[in-house]
C-alpha positions, 0 to 999 in steps of 0.5 A: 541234047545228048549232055541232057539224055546222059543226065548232064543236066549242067552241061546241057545248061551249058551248051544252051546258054552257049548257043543262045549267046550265037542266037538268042531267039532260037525257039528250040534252045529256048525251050530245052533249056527251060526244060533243063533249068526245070530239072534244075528245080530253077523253075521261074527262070524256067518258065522265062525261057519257055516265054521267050521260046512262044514269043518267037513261035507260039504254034509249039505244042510241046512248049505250051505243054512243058510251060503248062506242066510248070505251072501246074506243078507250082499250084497255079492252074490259072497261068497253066491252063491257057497253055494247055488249051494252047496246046491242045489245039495244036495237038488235039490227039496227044494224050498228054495234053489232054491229060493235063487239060483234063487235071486242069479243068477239074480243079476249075470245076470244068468237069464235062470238058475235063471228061472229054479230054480224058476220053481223047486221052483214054481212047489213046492208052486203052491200057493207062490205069491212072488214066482210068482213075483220072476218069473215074474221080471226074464222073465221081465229082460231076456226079456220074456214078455209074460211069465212075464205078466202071472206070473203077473197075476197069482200072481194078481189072488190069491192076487187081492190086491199085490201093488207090483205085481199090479205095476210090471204089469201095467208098464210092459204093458205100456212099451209094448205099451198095454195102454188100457189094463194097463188102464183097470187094474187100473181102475178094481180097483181104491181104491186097488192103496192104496195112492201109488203115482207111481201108480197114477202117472201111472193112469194118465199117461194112462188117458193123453195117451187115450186123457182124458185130464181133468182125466190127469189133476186131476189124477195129482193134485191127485198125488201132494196131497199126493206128492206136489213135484212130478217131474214127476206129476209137469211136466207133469201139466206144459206141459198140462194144461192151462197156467192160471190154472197152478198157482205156478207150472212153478215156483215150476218146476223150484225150482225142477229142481234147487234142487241139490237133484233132480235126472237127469232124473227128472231135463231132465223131467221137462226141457223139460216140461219147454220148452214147456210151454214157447213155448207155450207162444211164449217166445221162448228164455227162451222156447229154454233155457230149451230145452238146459238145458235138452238136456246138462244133455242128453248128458252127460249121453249118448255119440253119437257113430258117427262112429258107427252109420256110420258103422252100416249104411254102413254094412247094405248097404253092406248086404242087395243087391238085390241078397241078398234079393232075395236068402232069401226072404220068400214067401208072406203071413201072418196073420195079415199084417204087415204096417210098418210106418217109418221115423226119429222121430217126422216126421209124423210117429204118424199121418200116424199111426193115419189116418190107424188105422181109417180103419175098417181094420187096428188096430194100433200096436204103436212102437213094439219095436221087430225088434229094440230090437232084432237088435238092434239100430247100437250101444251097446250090437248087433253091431254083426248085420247084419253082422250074417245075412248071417248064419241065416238058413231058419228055423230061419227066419222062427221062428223070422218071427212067433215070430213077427207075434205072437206079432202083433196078440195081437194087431190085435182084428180080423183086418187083417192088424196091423201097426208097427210104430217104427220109428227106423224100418228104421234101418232093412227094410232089414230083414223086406222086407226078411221075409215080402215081401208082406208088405206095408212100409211107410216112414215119412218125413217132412222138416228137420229144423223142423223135427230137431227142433222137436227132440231137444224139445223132450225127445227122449230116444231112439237111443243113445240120437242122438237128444241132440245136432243140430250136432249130429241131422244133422249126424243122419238125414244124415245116415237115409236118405242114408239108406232109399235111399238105401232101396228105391232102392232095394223095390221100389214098397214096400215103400211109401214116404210121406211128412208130409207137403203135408199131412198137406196142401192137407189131403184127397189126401194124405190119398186116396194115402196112402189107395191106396198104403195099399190095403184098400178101402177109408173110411170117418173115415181116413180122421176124424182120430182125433175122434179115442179114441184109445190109443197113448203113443207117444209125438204126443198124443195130436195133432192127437186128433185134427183135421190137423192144419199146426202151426207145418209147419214151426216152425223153423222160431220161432227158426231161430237164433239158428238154423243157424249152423244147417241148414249150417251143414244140406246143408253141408251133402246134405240135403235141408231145 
């Protein structure tokens, strides 16, 4: 041990083989030399000595945890984590182990008892931030993020400079729709981003979503100093900035996207920010080839589950009756009100929420990704729902209802009434209507060629990529429109439609009615919802930071020739346009 602690690491290895030759099954030799041979980088013979040390004692915590830590350092989690268990058991306070157990479990999707080992651990260094991020990321997965954000901060509070910590919690705030608290987290300390080009790309981003335009812009030319082929900082500028001052960066998004080094998601990225800057230029055929380029690489990556989607809309028609809702039904009354602004996506659903938020009574929440989370979307892993909806308990109502109650007070700053603009809310009106009967919900429209048109140019990565092709749109545009029809019928007096082109052509009536229909005395400020500085995180940022202008009304004709097929398949499924 001493020729291994002076770093005599073959010495050691020496001096072990000679005392293995007097005692080959000596436990001790066994396993300190595996933990030299380790060192050595000669990890499999290693991992033999450390086998030879258990088949003569297997009660050695320390083995199973070096013999663990081996093979977690070898990617192989599956040989390493019956050891930690092991070791464990025998040692159920040792930090270290539970450390291990915990890395282990979360890459075997083991997320709760991997948060219990890395509390035992934690309890046991109050002062370990890698410990603290640790638990952080593993709520974060399991989709804890409350409990997150304050491992986050914990960490962030005893090492104010951790890259890594300061970086998992902005993101994990803008993922949250919090913005300006993500905002306010950067700019607490700029020069702490330490040239860390994720970071910055992140700061900028926050600028664009809180409508400071020129710190957008510079932010990302910040970026692409350090970073000049920066997909995301190089698309973002050919979206935003003026065509004049762009310069080589058309051309330099184009090369990027060429690249066969270039990620998917990047190439989708910086199609659709092609796109738009042709669009704008009214070179709407190049303009119309980017959005299809991007939306191919979509839709291969992401199947439309049609039937699916169907039978997902049909369950939720044959759950949700009238004499279903009214056995469930909780009483009225909550604190903060909830206003759920719904619709397809791309219909509106930014502006009503701009126009509301403007009320000294109204904070406006984003898309609370809450109902949608928990339910899920129609396809993937809860397509269980609503068919379970019927066993929920009273008392399990109860608590779903707090829990979304909870979240929409984060947003609420002292307002009674908090909006909810999740588009896909659409999808649970049902459950909603059961657990906040008092709620006002307002349903987005807006002429469906437009309303299409509008999807296909934008990278909408929600709902299994329905908006990648015309006939995937018109089938979705289909299935929500028989849904909301059925929810109007059930909550007639609950559900506002609004059309995204009379609130276009007459604004001021229009808001008085949506005012009216929430319960909220009219105020100047709705109608002047573009002065609102707050922050926005969807593609409608820039426009509701204008006053209504009506250029988006009847865009399709911009697109007619290749909106043809759409528009037959759309009349096909009874939908005007």
């Amino acid at each position: 041990m001493q020729a291994f602690r002076a770093g005599d690491v073959g010495g050691a290895c020496e001096i072990y083989r000679a005392l293995l030759e007097r005692d080959p099954e000596h436990p001790d030799a066994l396993h300190h030399y595996g933990i030299a041979l380790n060192r050595q980088g000669r990890k499999q013979q290693a991992i033999r000595m450390m086998r030879r040390s258990l088949r003569v004692r297997d009660d050695q915590a320390s083995v199973h945890l070096n013999l663990g830590r081996i093979h977690f350092s070898l990617k192989q989690v599956d040989e390493a984590l019956p050891h930690v268990r092991r070791a464990a058991e025998l040692a159920p306070d040792d930090a270290d182990i539970a450390i291990l157990l915990g890395r282990c479990l979360i890459l075997r999707n083991g997320l709760t008892p991997a948060i219990e080992a890395l509390l035992r651990a934690a309890a046991a260094r109050p002062d370990d931030v890698e410990l603290q991020i640790r638990l952080a990321d593993a709520h974060d997965k399991r989709g804890d993020f409350e409990d997150a954000l304050s491992w986050y901060e914990m960490a962030l509070a005893r090492d104010p400079g951790n890259v890594r910590a300061r970086k998992a919690y902005v993101l994990l705030l803008r993922r949250l729709n919090r913005s300006a608290d993500a905002l306010r987290e950067l700019e607490r300390d700029p020069q702490g981003l330490h040239g860390d080009v994720e970071l910055r790309q992140a700061l900028a981003a926050l600028y664009e979503e809180s409508g400071r335009r020129d710190e957008a812009i510079a932010g990302y030319r910040k970026v692409l100093e350090t970073a000049p082929r920066h997909p995301l900082a190089v698309g973002s500028l050919v979206r935003l900035e003026e065509s004049s001052l762009l310069g080589d960066l058309p051309a330099r998004a184009e090369s990027i996207f060429l690249d066969p080094a270039s990620s998917d998601f990047d190439r989708v990225f910086l199609g659709y920010a092609l796109g738009k800057h042709f669009d704008r230029e009214g070179q709407y055929e190049r303009a119309f080839g980017w959005f299809s380029r991007a939306n191919e690489i979509q839709a291969r990556a992401d199947a439309y589950p049609e039937e699916t989607i169907a039978a997902f809309v049909s369950a939720q028609i044959g759950t949700y009756t009238s004499g279903f809702l009214e056995s469930r039904r909780m009483p009225a009354g909550s604190e903060p009100q909830p206003i759920f602004i719904v619709g397809m996506p791309r219909s509106g659903t930014t502006l009503v929420e701009q126009i509301l938020a403007s009320h000294s009574q109204v904070a406006g929440g984003g898309e609370i990704n809450y109902f949608v989370g928990r339910f899920g979307v129609g396809a993937g892993p809860r397509t269980e729902w609503p068919h379970e909806a019927g066993t929920r308990t009273r008392s399990e109502w109860q608590e779903i209802r707090e829990q979304y109650l909870g979240l929409l007070a984060r947003f609420a700053a002292g307002r009674p009434r908090v909006t909810d603009k999740m588009p896909f809310n659409f999808l649970h009106l049902g459950t909603i209507n059961l657990m906040f009967p008092e709620a006002r919900i307002i349903w987005c429209r807006r002429n469906a060629l437009d309303n299409g048109l509008s999807c296909f140019m934008e990278n909408l990565t929600d709902a299994f990529s329905f908006s990648t092709g015309f006939p995937r749109i018109a089938h979705y545009f289909a299935q929500h429109e028989r849904l909301m029809r059925h929810w109007q019928s059930l909550m007639p007096e609950s559900l506002l439609a609004v059309q995204y082109e009379s609130l276009v052509e007459d604004l001021e009536s229009e808001v008085g009615r949506l005012l009216e229909f929430a319960g909220l005395a009219a105020e100047p400020a709705c109608v002047r919802f573009h002065t609102n500085a707050r922050a926005i995180s969807t593609p409608s940022n820039w426009q509701v930071r204008q006053p209504i202008y009506r250029t988006s009304c009847g865009r399709w004709r911009n697109y007619e020739p290749y909106l043809r097929e759409f528009a037959s398949d759309l009349r096909a499924r009874g939908i005007a346009c």
